[in-house]
C-alpha positions in Angstrom: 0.0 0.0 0.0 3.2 2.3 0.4 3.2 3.2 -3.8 -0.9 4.1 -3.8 -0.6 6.1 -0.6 2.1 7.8 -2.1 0.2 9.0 -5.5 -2.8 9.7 -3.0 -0.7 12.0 -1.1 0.4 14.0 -4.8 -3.1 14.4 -5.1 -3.9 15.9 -1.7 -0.7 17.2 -0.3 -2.1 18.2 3.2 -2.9 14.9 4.1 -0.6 12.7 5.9 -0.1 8.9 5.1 -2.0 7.7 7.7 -5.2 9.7 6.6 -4.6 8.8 3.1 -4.8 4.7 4.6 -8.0 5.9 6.7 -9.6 6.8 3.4 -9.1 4.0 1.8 -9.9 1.8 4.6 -13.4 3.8 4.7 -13.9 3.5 1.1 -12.5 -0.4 0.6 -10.5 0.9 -2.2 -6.9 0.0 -1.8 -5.7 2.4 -5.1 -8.0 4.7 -6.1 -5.9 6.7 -8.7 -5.2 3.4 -11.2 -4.3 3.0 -13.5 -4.5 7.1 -14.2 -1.2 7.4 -11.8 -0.7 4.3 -10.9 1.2 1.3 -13.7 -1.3 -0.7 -13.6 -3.4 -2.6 -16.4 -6.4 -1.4 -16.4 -9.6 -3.9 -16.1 -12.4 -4.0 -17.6 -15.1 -5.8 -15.9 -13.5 -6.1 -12.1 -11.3 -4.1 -10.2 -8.7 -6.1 -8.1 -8.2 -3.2 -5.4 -11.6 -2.9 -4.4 -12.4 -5.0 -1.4 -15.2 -6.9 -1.3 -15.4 -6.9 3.0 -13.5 -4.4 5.1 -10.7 -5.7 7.0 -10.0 -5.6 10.2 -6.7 -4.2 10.5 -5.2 -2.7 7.2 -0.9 -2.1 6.9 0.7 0.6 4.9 4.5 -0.6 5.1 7.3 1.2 4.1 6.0 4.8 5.4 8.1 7.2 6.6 7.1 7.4 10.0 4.6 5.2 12.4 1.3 5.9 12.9 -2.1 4.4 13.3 -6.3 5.5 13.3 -9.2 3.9 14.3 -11.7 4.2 11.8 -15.4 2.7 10.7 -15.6 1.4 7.9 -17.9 0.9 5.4 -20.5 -1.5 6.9 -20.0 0.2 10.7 -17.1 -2.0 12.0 -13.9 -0.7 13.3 -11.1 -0.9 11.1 -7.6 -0.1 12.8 -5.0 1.4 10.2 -2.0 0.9 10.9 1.8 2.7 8.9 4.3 0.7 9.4 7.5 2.7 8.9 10.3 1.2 6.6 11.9 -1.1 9.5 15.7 -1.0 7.3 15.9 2.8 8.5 13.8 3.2 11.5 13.9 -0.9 13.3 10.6 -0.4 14.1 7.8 -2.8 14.2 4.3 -2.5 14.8 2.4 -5.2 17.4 -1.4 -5.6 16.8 -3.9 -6.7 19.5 -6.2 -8.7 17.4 -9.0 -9.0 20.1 -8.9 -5.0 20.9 -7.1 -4.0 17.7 -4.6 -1.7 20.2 -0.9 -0.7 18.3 2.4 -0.9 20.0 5.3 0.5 17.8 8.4 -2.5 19.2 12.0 -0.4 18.3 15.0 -2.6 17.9 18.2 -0.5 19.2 21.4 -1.9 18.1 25.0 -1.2 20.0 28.2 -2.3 20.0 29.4 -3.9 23.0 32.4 -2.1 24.7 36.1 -4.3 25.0 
């Protein structure tokens, strides 16, 4: 989801990554601009980024920074939206609470030990 979020974002540059995620999560459309900014083939009779139920927990990975909404989606439930940042330059991971859908960013520090 990192490449739609970031076409999203062209298209309305006050809106962070997370919000772009919430809107898709609301609108169970995981890349709304393809295949006008998106390569993608475009299809005819289906779209393959529309979801047919909203999750329960949707990942952006590869953001720049973490962050996470709770959010209803389209038929009511709670849909927890979760950006994952790019764990190469930030060792971050994200813990999910499947039962309360609850976030927990998990940093990995890395040291030398001293002779």
């Amino acid at each position: 989801l990192h490449y739609p979020l970031r076409r999203q974002r062209q298209m309305c540059i006050r809106d962070s990554r997370c919000v772009a995620a919430s809107r898709a999560a609301r609108r169970r459309h995981l890349a709304p601009t393809a295949p006008d900014t998106l390569p993608c083939f475009p299809f005819a009779m289906d779209d393959p980024f529309v979801l047919t139920e909203s999750p329960h927990v949707l990942f952006a990975g590869n953001q720049l920074r973490y962050g996470t909404r709770l959010v209803k989606g389209a038929g009511g439930q709670r849909v927890r939206v979760v950006a994952v940042p790019s764990f190469a330059r930030s060792r971050t991971a994200v813990l999910v609470n499947l039962r309360t859908l609850r976030c927990h960013p998990l940093s990995f520090q890395s040291y030398r030990a001293q002779p």
